[in-house]
Legacy VTK file of the C-alpha trace (Angstrom):
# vtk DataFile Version 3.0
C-alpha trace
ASCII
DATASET POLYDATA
POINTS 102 float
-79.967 78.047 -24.029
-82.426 78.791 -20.596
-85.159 77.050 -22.499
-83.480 73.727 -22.260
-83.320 74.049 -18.443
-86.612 76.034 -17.595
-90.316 76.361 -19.080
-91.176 79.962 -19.307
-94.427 79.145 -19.817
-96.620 81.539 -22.164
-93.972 84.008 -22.969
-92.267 84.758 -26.593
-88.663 83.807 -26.585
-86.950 87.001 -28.310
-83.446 86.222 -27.698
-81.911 82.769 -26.145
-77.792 82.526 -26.168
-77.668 81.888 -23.048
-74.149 79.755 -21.849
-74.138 76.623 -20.312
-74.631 75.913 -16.612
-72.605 72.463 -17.098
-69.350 74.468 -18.112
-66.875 76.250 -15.908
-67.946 80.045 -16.665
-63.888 80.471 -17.241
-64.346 78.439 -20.399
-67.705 80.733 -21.902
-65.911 84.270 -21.399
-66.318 84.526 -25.030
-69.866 84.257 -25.028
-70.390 86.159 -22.144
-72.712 89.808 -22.745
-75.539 92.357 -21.972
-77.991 91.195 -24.319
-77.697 86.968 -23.774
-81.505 86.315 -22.487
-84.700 87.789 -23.441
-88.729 86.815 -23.110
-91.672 88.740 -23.274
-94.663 87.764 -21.435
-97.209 90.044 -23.780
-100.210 89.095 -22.080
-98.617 90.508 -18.313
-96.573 93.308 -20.208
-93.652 91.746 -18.755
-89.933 91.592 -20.224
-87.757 88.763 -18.600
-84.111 89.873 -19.331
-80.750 88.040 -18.170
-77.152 89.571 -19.208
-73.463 89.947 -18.551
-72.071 93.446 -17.073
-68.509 93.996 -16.828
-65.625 92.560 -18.191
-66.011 89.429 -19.697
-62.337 88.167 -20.569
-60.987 88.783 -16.490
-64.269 87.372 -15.281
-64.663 90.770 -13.725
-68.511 91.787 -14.341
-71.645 89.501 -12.832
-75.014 88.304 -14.948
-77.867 91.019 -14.112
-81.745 89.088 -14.611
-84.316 92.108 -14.734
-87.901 91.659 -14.990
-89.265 94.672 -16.325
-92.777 95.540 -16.178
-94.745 98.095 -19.025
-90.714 98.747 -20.175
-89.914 100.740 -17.508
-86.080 100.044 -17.508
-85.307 102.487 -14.408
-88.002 100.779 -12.121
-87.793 97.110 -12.424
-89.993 94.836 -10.839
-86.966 92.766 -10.297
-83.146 93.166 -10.465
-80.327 90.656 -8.766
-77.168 89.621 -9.528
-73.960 87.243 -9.146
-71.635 86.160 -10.731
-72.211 82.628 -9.480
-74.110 79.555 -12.284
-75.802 77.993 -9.457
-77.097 81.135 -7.575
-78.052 82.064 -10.925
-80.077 79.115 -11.889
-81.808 79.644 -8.405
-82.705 83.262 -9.340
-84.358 82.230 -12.345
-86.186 79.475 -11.001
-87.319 81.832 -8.536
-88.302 84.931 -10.931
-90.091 82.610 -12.715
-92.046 80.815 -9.645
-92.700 84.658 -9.069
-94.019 85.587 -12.436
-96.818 82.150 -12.311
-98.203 84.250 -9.410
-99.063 87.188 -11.474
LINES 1 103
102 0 1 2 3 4 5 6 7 8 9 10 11 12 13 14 15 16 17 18 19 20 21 22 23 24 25 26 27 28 29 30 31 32 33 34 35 36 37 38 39 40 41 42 43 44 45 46 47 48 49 50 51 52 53 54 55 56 57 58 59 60 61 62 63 64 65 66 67 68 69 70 71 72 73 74 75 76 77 78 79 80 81 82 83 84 85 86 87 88 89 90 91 92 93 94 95 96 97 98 99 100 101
């Protein structure tokens, strides 16, 4: 779960499964897919989105975070990826740093 490792402060926590950033991403393949993270921030119009693309048994895919503004899903205010936990955990720190400036 992302809420036990960041404060995503005054947004509506739709969807949470997120994996664990303690455990080798080789042991979570099962748990790894498209729809794993989801906030709204309702009073910016914002949607904070984090999920697997690809492949998840081989490992061959990478986690895609979107922030998505007024849910316009072919513009997003925000789109990275990697395939990498700890570059991952920096991202979200990051989009969320981003989204207290707002």
């Amino acid at each position: 779960m992302l809420s036990k490792y960041f404060n995503f402060n005054n947004a509506s926590i739709v969807k949470d499964d997120f994996i664990s950033f303690e455990e080798p991403l080789k042991n979570q393949v099962n748990f790894l897919y498209e729809d794993m993270f989801h906030v709204a921030y309702e009073n910016l119009n914002i949607i904070f989105d984090i999920g697997w693309y690809g492949d998840a048994d081989n490992l061959d895919g990478k986690f895609i975070l979107h922030l998505i503004k007024n849910e316009d899903w072919d513009n997003p205010m925000v789109k990275l990826s990697t395939k990498d936990l700890s570059t991952l955990k920096f991202y979200i720190k990051t989009t969320i740093d981003y989204i207290s400036t707002l």
